[in-house]
N, C-alpha and C positions, 0 to 999 in steps of 0.2 A: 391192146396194152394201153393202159394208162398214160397219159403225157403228163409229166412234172415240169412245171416251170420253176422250180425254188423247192432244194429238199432240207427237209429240218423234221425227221419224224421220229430211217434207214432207206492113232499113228504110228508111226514105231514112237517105240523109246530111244533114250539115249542116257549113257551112265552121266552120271555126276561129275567126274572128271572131267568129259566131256564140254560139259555147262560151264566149268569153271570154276564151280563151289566148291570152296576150300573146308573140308568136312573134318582138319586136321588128322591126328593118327587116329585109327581107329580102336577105342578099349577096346579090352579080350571079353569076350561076351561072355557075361554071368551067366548062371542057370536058369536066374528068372527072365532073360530074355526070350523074349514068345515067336513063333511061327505061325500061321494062320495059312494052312494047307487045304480048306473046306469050309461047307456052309457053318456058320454060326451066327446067335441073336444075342445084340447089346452088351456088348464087352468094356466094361471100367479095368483102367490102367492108374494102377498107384505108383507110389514113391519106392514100390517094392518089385514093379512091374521088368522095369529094364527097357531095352528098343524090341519096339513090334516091325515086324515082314508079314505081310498078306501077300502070298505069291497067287500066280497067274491064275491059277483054281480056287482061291480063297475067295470068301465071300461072307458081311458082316451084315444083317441087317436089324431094325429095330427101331422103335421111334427116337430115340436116340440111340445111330448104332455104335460109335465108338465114343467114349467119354473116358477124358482122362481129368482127376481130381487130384493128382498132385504128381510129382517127379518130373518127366518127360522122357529126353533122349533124343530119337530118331524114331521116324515113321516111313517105313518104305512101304509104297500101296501099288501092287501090281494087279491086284484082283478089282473088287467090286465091294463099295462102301456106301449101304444106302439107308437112306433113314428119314421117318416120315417126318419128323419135325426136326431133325437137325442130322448130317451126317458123319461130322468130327465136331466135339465140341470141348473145347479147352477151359473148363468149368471150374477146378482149382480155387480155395477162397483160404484168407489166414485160417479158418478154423474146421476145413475139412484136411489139414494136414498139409498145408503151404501150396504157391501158386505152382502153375506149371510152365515150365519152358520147354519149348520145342525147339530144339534147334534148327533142326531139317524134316521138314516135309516133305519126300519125292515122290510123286504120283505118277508112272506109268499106266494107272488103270482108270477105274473110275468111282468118283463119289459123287454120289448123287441126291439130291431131297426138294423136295416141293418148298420148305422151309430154307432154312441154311445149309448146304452143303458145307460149310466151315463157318464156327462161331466162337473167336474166340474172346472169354469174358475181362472184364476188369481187372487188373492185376497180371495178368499171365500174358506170355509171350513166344510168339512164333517168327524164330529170327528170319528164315528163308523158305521159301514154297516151291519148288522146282517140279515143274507140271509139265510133262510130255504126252498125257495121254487129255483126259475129259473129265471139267467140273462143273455140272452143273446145277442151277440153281443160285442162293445170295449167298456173299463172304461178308459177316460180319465182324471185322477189326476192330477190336475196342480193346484190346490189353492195354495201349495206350504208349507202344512201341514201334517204332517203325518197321514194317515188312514190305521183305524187299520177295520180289516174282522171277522164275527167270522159266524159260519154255523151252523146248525141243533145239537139236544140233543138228543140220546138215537137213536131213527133207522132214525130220520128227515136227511137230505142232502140237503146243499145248494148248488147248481150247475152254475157253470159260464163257458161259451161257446161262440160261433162265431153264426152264422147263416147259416141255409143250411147245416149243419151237417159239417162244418167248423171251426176250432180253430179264436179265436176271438183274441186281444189283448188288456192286461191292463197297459196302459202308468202310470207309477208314475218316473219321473224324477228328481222332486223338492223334493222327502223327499222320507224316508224309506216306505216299504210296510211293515203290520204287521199281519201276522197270529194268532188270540189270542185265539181262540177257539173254540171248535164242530165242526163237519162233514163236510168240503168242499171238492166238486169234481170239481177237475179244468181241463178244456180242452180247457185253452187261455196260449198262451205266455207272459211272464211279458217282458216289457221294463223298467229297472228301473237303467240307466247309472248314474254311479257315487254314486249310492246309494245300499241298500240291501233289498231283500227278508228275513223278518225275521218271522221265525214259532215260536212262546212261547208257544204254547199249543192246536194247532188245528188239528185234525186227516184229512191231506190233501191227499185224491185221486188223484192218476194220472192214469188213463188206456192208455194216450196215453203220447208220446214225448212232453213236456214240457221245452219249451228255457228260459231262464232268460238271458236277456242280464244285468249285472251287477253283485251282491254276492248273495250267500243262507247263510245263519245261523240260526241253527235250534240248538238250546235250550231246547225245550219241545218237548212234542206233538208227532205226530206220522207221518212217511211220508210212506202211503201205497202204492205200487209202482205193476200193474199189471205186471205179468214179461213175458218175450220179447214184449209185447207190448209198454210198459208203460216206464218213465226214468224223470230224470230230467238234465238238463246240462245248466250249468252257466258259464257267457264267465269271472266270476271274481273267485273268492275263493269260495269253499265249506265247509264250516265249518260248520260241526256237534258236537255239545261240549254236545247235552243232549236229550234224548228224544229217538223217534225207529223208525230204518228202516224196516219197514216188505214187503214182497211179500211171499205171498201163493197160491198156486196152486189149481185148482180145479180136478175133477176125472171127472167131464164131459169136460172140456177144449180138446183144440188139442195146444201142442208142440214141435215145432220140430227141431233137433239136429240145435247147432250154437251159436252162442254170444250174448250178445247183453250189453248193458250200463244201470245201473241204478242210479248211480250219477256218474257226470263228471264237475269238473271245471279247473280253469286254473290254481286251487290246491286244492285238498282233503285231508282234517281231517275228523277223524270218532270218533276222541280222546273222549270218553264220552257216547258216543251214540251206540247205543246195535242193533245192527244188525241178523235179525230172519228172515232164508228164511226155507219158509214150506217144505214139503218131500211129495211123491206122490207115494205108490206103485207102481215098475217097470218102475217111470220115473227117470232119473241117473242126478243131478244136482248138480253144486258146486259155490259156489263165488269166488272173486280172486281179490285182488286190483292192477291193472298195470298201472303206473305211475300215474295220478292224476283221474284215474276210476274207479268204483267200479263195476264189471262186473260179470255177469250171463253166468253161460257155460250150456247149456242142450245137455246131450250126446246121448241119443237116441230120436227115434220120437215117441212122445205117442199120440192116438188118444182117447179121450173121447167124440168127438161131430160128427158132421157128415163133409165130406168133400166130394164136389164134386167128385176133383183128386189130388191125391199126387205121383211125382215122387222126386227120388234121383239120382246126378250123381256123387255122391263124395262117400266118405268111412264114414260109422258110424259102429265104432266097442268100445269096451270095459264095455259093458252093458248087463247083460243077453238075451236082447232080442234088435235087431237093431232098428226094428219099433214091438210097441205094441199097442195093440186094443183093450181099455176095453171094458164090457158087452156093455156098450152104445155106441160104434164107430162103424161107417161106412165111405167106402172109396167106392167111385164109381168105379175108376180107379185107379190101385197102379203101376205106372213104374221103374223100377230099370236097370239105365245103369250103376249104380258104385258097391259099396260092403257093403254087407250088412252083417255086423258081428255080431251075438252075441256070449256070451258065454254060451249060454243052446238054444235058438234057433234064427236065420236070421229075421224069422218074426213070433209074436207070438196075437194068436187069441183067446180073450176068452168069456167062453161061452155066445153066443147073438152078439156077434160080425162079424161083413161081409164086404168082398171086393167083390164086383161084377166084375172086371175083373183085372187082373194083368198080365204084361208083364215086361218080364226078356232079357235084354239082355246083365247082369255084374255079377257079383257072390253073390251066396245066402249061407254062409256060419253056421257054427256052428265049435268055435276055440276050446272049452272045454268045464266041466261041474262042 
């Protein structure tokens, strides 16, 4: 396994009521309001269209597969929306017959595109996006309106991501981004220059590195932050005025001695906001704020899961144990050409734990007890 010293790189549903989203009453649905119970390719919604349902069997695909050029409504997407250059795209101009507003977007399913998974154009507007299921690919926000995100209730997760096991990116330029509520795990960068990333209340996952180019203000809500993997860093201000930062560790997890960033901008406040990092039997951790970052030190290497090979060439000392190995770790191969200090023992194995070979060519010490 790799050693980082400095990182800067990286369901069910749930109703709407649920979420919070106030969808007022609901019209009585005209005739032209469509259903989507099976596969179909490249479907246009007009101003004559009414609210589309793609249920759990529906499936839309196409290089562009859903486009709508004017009206809107409601979009409830419990199937599969996939499209090779765009997978929703909000396309509406004064002279294809007026912009489009979407009120509600609710995605239990998934939309997906190597392109945009959601693009919407100049003019038009997507008031709410409430995502409990899977988007992946870029969101381009250019109607030039604020949208607001909100994710899963209770164990649901809404997930936004790239393609290909790839960070995706969500362009909001023209107006703020808004974090308003429930479980989002985000594994895309925001572009949002000149504007802010604002959290009010939504429990956002990061397991990996996470860029904003623009500000974070987080007010509410919770920023769970996987640690050394995970981070968030914004190229404007980070202002935390309310809400929590947590990162907790697991006992089957592998971490290992070095740094790493879990908020960074180009100024940090924490003024408000309640910062909680978990504790790990015989793993040694601490926080530390140095100049506008908010940084994770882990002193020793603790192994919980398995790993090929792990070597050291540097010094880990002032932790009981310099590398430790819960009941659940194995290390295939353990090298040590630096020094490996603890204070009760160098390297400590317990019961059910195994290295299949280890090679020493630096000091394996024990300083005290």
């Amino acid at each position: 396994m790799k050693r980082v010293t400095a990182t800067k790189a990286l369901l069910a549903g749930s109703s709407l009521l649920a979420m919070g989203v106030a969808l007022g009453t609901p019209r009585a649905a005209a005739a032209a309001d469509q259903t989507i119970t099976a596969g179909t390719t490249s479907v246009v919604m007009t101003s004559a269209s009414g609210n589309l349902t793609v249920t759990n069997s529906g499936s839309i695909q196409g290089a562009t597969a859903l486009k709508y050029t004017s009206g809107g409504g409601t979009l409830i997407n419990g199937g599969t929306i996939t499209g090779g250059i765009r997978g929703l795209y909000l396309a509406g101009t004064s002279q294809s017959g007026g912009y489009v507003t979407l009120t509600t977007l609710a995605n239990s399913g998934t939309i997906v595109s190597s392109g945009n998974a959601l693009e919407v154009a100049t003019g038009n507007t997507l008031v709410s996006l409430v995502n409990t299921g899977l988007i992946q690919g870029n969101l381009l926000l250019n109607g030039g309106d604020a949208v607001t995100l909100f994710g899963g209730a209770g164990t649901a997760v809404g997930s936004f991501t790239g393609v290909s096991g790839n960070q995706g990116t969500i362009t909001s330029t023209l107006a703020n981004l808004t974090l308003g509520g429930g479980n989002l795990l985000l594994n895309d960068d925001i572009d949002a220059t000149g504007h802010t990333v604002v959290n009010s209340g939504a429990s956002l996952v990061l397991n990996t590195i996470v860029s904003i180019t623009g500000a974070y203000s987080q007010t509410g809500g919770t920023l769970v932050i996987a640690p050394t993997q995970g981070g968030l860093i914004a190229s404007g201000d980070a202002t935390l005025s309310g809400g929590t930062v947590l990162s907790t560790f697991s006992s089957t997890g592998n971490y290992l001695a070095g740094v790493s960033t879990l908020i960074g901008g180009a100024s940090l406040s924490l003024a408000g906001a309640t910062v909680s990092i978990g504790t790990l039997t015989s793993l040694t951790s601490a926080t530390s704020t140095i100049g506008n970052n908010l940084l994770l030190t882990i002193g020793n290497d603790y192994i919980g899961g398995t790993l090929a090979s792990l070597s050291n060439s540097s010094t880990i000392s002032g932790a009981k144990s310099a590398i430790y190995l819960a009941g659940t770790g194995s290390v295939g191969s353990l090298s040590n050409s630096g020094t490996l200090s603890g204070n009760t023992r160098g390297i400590l194995l317990a019961a059910g734990a195994h290295i299949d070979t280890l090679s020493n060519t630096g000091r394996i010490v024990v300083v005290g007890g």
